[in-house]
C-alpha positions in Angstrom: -12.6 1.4 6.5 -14.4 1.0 2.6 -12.7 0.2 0.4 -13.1 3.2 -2.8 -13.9 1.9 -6.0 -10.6 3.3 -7.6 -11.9 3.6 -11.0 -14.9 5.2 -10.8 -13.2 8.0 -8.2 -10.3 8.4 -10.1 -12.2 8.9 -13.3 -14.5 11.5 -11.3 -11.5 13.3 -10.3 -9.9 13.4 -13.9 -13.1 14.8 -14.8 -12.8 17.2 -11.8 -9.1 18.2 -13.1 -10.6 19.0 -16.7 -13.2 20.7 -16.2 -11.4 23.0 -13.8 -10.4 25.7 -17.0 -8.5 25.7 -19.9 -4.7 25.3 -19.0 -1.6 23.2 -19.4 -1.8 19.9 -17.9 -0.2 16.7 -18.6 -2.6 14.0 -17.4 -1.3 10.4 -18.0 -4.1 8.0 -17.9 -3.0 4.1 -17.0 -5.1 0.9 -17.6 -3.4 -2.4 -18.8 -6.8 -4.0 -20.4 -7.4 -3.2 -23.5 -11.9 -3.4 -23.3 -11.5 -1.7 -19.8 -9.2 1.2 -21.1 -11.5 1.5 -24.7 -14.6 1.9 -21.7 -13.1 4.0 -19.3 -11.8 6.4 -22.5 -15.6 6.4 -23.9 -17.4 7.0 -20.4 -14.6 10.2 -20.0 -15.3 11.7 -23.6 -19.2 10.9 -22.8 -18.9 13.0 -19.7 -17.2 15.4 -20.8 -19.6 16.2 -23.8 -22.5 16.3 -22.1 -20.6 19.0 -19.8 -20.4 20.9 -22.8 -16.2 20.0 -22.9 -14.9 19.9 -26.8 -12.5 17.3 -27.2 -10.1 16.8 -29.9 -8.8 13.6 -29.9 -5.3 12.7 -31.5 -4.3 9.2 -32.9 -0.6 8.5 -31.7 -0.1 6.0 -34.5 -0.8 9.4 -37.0 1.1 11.4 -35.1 4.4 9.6 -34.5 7.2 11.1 -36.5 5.1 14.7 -37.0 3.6 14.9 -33.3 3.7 18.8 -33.3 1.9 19.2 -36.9 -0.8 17.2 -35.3 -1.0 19.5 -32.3 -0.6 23.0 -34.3 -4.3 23.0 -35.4 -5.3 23.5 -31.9 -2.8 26.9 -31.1 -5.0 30.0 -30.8 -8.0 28.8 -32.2 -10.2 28.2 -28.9 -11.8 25.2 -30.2 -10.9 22.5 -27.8 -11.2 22.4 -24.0 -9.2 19.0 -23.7 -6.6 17.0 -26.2 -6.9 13.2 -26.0 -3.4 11.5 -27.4 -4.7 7.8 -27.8 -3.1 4.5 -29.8 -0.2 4.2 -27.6 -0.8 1.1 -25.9 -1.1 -0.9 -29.5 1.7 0.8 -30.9 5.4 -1.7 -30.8 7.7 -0.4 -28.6 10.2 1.4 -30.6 7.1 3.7 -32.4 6.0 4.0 -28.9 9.7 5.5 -28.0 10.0 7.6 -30.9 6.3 9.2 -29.0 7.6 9.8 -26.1 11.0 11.4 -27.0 8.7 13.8 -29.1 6.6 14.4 -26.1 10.2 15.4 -24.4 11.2 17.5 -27.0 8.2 19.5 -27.4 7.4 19.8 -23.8 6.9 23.6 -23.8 5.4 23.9 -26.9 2.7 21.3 -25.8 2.2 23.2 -22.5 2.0 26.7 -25.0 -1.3 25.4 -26.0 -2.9 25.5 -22.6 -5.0 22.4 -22.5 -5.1 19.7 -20.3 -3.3 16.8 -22.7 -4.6 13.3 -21.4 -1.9 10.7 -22.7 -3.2 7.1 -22.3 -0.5 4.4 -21.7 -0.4 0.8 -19.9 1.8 0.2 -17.1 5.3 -0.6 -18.9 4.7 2.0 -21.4 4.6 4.3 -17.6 8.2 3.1 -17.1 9.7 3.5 -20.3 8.1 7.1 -20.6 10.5 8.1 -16.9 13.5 7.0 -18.4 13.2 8.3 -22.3 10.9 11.4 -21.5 12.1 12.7 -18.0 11.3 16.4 -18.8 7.9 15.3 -19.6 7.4 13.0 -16.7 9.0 15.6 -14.5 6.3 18.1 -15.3 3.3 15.9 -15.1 0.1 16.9 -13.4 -0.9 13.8 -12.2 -0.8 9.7 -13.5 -4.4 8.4 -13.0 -4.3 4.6 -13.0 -7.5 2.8 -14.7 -7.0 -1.0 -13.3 -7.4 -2.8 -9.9 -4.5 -2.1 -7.9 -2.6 -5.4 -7.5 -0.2 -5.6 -4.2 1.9 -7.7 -6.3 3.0 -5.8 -9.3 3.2 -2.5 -7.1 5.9 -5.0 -5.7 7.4 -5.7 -8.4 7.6 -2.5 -9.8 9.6 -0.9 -6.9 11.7 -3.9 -6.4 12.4 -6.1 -9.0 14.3 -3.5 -11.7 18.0 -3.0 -11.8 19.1 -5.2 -9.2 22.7 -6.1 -9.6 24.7 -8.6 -7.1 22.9 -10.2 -3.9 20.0 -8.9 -2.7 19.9 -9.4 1.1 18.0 -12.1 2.7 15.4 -11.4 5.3 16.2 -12.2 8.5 15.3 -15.5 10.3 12.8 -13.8 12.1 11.1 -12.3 8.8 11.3 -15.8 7.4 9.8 -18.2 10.6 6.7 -15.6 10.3 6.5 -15.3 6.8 6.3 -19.4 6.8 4.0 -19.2 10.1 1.5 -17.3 7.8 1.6 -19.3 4.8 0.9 -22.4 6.8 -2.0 -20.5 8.3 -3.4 -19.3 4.8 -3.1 -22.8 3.3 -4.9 -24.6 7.0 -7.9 -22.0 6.2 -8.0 -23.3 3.0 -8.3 -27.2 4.0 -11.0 -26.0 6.5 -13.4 -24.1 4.5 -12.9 -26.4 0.9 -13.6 -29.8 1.6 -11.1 -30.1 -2.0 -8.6 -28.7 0.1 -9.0 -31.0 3.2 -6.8 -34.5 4.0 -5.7 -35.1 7.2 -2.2 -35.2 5.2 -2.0 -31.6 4.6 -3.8 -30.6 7.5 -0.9 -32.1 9.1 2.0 -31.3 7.2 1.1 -27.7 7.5 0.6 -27.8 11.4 4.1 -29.0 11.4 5.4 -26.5 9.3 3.7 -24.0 11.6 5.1 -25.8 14.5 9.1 -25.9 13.4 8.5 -22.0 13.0 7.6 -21.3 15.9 10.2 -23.1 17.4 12.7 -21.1 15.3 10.9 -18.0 16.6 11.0 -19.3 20.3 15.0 -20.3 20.0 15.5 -16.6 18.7 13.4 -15.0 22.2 15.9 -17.7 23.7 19.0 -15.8 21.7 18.2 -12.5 23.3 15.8 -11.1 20.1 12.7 -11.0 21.8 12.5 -7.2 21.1 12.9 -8.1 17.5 10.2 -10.8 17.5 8.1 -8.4 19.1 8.6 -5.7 17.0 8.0 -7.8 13.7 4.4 -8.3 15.3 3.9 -4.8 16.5 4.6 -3.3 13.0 2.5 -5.9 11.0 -0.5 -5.4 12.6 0.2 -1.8 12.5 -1.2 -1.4 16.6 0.7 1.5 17.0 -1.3 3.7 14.5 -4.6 2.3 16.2 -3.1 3.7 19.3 -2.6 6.6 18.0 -6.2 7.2 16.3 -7.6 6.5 19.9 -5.6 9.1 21.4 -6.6 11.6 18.6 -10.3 10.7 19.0 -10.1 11.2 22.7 -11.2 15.1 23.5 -8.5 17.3 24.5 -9.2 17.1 28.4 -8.9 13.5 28.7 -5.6 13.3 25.9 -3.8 15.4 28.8 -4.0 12.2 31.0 -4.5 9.1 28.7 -2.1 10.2 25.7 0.6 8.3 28.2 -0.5 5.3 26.8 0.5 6.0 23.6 3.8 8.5 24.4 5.2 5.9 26.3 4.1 2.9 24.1 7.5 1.7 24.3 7.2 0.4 27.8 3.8 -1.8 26.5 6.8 -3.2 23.8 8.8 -3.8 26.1 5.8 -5.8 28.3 5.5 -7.9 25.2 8.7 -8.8 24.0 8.9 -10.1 28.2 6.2 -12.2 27.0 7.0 -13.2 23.5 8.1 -16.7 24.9 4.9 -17.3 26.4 2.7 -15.4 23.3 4.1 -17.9 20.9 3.7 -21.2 23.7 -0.3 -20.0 24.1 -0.6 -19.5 19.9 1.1 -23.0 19.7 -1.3 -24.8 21.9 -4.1 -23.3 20.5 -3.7 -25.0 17.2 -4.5 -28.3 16.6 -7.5 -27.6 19.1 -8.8 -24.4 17.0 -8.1 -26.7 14.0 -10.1 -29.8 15.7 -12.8 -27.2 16.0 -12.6 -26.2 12.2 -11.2 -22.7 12.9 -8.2 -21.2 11.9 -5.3 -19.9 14.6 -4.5 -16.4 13.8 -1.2 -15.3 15.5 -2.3 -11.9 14.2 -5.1 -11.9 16.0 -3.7 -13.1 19.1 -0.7 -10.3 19.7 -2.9 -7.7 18.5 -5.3 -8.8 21.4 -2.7 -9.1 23.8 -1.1 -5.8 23.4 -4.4 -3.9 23.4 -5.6 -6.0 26.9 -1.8 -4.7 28.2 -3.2 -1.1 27.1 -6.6 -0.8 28.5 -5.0 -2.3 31.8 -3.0 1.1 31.5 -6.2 2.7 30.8 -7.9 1.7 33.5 -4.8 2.2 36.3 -5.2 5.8 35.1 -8.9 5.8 35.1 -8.7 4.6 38.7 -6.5 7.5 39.6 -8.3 10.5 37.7 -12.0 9.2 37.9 -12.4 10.1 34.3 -14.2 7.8 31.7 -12.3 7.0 28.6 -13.5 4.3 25.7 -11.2 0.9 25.6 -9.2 -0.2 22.6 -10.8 -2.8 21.0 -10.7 -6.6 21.5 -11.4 -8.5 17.9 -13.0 -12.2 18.3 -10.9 -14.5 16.8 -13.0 -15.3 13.9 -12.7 -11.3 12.8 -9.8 -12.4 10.1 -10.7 -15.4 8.1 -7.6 -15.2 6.0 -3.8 -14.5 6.6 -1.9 -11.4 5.4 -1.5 -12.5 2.2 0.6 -9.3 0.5 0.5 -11.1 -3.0 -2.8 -10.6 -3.6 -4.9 -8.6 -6.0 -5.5 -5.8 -4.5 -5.9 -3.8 -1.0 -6.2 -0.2 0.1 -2.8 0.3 0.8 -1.6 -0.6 -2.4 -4.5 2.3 -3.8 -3.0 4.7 -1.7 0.6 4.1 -2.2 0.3 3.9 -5.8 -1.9 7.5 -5.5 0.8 8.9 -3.5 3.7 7.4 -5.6 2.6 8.3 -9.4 1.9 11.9 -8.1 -2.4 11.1 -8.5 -2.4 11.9 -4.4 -0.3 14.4 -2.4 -0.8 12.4 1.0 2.6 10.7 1.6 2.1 8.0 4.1 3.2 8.6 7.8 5.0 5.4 7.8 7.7 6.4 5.7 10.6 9.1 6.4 11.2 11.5 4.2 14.3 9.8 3.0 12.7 6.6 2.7 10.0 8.6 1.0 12.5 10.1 -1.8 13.8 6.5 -2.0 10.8 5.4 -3.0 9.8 8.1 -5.8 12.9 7.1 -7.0 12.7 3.6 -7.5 8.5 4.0 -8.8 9.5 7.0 -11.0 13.1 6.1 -12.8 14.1 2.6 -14.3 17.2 3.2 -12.6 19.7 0.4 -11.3 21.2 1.0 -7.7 24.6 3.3 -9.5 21.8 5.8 -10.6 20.1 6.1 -7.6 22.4 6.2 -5.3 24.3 9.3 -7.5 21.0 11.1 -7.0 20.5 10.2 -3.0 24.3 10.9 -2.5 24.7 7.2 -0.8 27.5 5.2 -1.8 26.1 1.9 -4.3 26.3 0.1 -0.9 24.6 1.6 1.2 21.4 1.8 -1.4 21.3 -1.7 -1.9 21.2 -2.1 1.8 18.7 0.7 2.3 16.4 -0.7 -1.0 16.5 -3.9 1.1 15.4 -2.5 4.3 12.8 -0.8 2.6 11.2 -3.5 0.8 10.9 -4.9 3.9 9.5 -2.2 5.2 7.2 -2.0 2.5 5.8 -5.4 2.4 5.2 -4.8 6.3 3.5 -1.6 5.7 1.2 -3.4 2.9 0.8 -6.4 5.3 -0.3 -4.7 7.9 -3.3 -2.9 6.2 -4.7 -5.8 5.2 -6.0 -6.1 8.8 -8.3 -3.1 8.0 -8.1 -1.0 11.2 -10.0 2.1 11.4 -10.3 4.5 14.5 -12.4 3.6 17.6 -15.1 5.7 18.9 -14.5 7.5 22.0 -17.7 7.6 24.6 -19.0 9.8 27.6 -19.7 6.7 29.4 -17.4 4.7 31.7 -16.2 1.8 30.0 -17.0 -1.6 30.0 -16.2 -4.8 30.6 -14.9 -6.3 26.5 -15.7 -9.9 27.9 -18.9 -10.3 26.4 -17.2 -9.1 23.1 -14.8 -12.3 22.7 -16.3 -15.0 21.3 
């Protein structure tokens, strides 16, 4: 999967939604750095001149205090094809509020006109519109954001508003791995910066690796080898693999080898039997991949192991019907050289959710429910504290804390687990082969 340049296609599309006629839209245009947002504006205006668009372009710092006299020029005349409401972002906050509560006010008024309205803002300025302007954020078109996606402050913005009391701690599962991938981050670091490298640190973060996955192995001891299992399954997100292999395969051959994914549970099941044993192989394998100035990547190694347990279910069937299907694919174990590292700048999950979340996209991602999904709008669109949204969701204050909590986990998996890239396998007429030779 490539990776879109976000800007450059979400400006084509804002184009695309301009140029499509002379009606009411409510376009809100997002970029946080002032020389990008001044060059992203002047490439729009630039575009849309030479495509014979007449923009009128307002100053909000004019127009605060009188923002429908600034927009009655435009009623009936015919003149424009687009209104650009600029000067927002270097406007204080409370002439910034007074901009918005006149963009509430005269909502209909504004939409009377019939012109797409582009309203550029930075990414607080997005918040504080939702809570002062709802009516107006309510009946936007679409939010088009103008900066590189960061992981992080998508994170942030879902999670970190209107928390009130104890938020609750991830498990002790969630925490061993979390700690197993840090130490794996920070061992690829000493390997491929000689800065980075001391046998010190090299150590110390073996043996933080180490201690987790004793924590890990004492919870498959405790009876939560399902759990451990499950933590693995979802991060590297091997179930939607599976499922693009069965949808690539053609409609003959999904009658007999869509069992391997309908009944995926019982290839769980295999590998939470073999957790114990997973985490003893990963274990061993460190200080000698490290010795070799490689990186372990438990990743990697379950991902591997659970498509090997799948293609031997391939094949049993293969051996039955005589019919040749394409294998799920084996990665080497140099195919990652970093850890899922969620915090980072940017990845194409984050693109997408954000699309999907600020209203840019329509695609809601498969790995949310729908009331995880409404949970979600809620929390992107509304600076609300846990009272507000759990009024609107009809929850009790409790149970939305414990279900925003669930689903930041779920989240952070969901983000995690793209980082791994996977795109669908080709299916082939040809018996399949031996994936030795691919392993390196």
């Amino acid at each position: 999967m490539t990776e879109p340049k976000p800007i450059a296609q979400k400006l084509r599309d804002l184009l695309f939604e301009i140029e499509g006629g002379r009606e009411a839209k409510f376009l809100l245009c997002v970029c946080d750095d002032r020389l990008e947002r001044r060059n992203v504006r002047r490439s729009l205006i630039r575009e849309l001149k030479q495509s014979k668009k007449r923009v009128v372009s307002i100053s909000a710092k004019n127009a605060a205090g009188r923002l429908l006299n600034s927009f009655a020029p435009l009623r009936g005349r015919g003149e424009a094809d687009c209104v650009d409401l600029w000067g927002i972002p270097s406007m204080g906050s409370s002439r910034a509020e007074q901009v918005f509560v006149e963009l509430n006010f005269h909502r209909d008024t504004l939409a009377s006109i019939g012109l797409p309205l582009l309203v550029w803002l930075t990414s607080p300025q997005v918040q504080k519109l939702a809570s002062t302007a709802p009516d107006f954020w309510s009946r936007r078109t679409a939010v088009y954001f103008f900066s590189k996606p960061s992981t992080k402050h998508l994170l942030e913005k879902l999670f970190s508003r209107g928390r009130k009391g104890k938020v609750a701690r991830p498990s002790d599962v969630e925490c061993a791995f979390g700690e197993i991938l840090s130490a794996e981050k920070q061992l690829g670091k000493c390997l491929r910066k000689s800065q980075h490298f001391s046998v010190e640190a090299v150590d110390a973060q073996i043996k933080n690796l180490e201690s987790n996955l004793g924590k890990l192995a004492q919870q498959c001891n405790e009876g939560r080898q399902i759990e451990v299992a499950l933590w693995l399954w979802n991060t590297t997100h091997v179930e939607r693999q599976l499922l693009y292999f069965v949808d690539a395969l053609e409609p003959g051959a999904k009658d007999v080898y869509g069992y391997v994914y309908t009944d995926r549970s019982e290839v769980i099941l295999y590998l939470a039997e073999r957790m114990p044993q997973i985490l003893a192989d990963y274990g061993k394998s460190v200080r000698d991949r490290v010795r070799q100035r490689k990186r372990a990547n438990l990743l990697i190694l379950f991902r591997n192991a659970a498509f090997n347990r799948m293609n031997e279910v391939l094949s049993e069937i293969e051996k039955h019907e005589r019919m040749s299907v394409h294998t799920l694919p084996v990665w080497s174990d140099e195919t990652l050289d970093e850890a899922v590292d969620i915090e980072g700048e940017s990845s194409q999950a984050t693109y997408e959710l954000e699309s999907w979340l600020s209203g840019y996209s329509a695609k809601q991602p498969d790995y949310f429910s729908a009331a995880e999904a409404r949970m979600l709008k809620a929390l992107y669109s509304e600076s609300s504290d846990p009272e507000t949204i759990a009024s609107e969701m009809g929850l009790s204050v409790t149970e939305t804390k414990r279900h925003i909590a669930t689903l930041e986990a779920k989240v952070r998996l969901y983000l995690a687990g793209e980082r791994l890239n996977l795109s669908p396998p080709q299916t082939t007429s040809t018996r399949p082969s031996s994936l030795a030779g691919r392993q390196r």
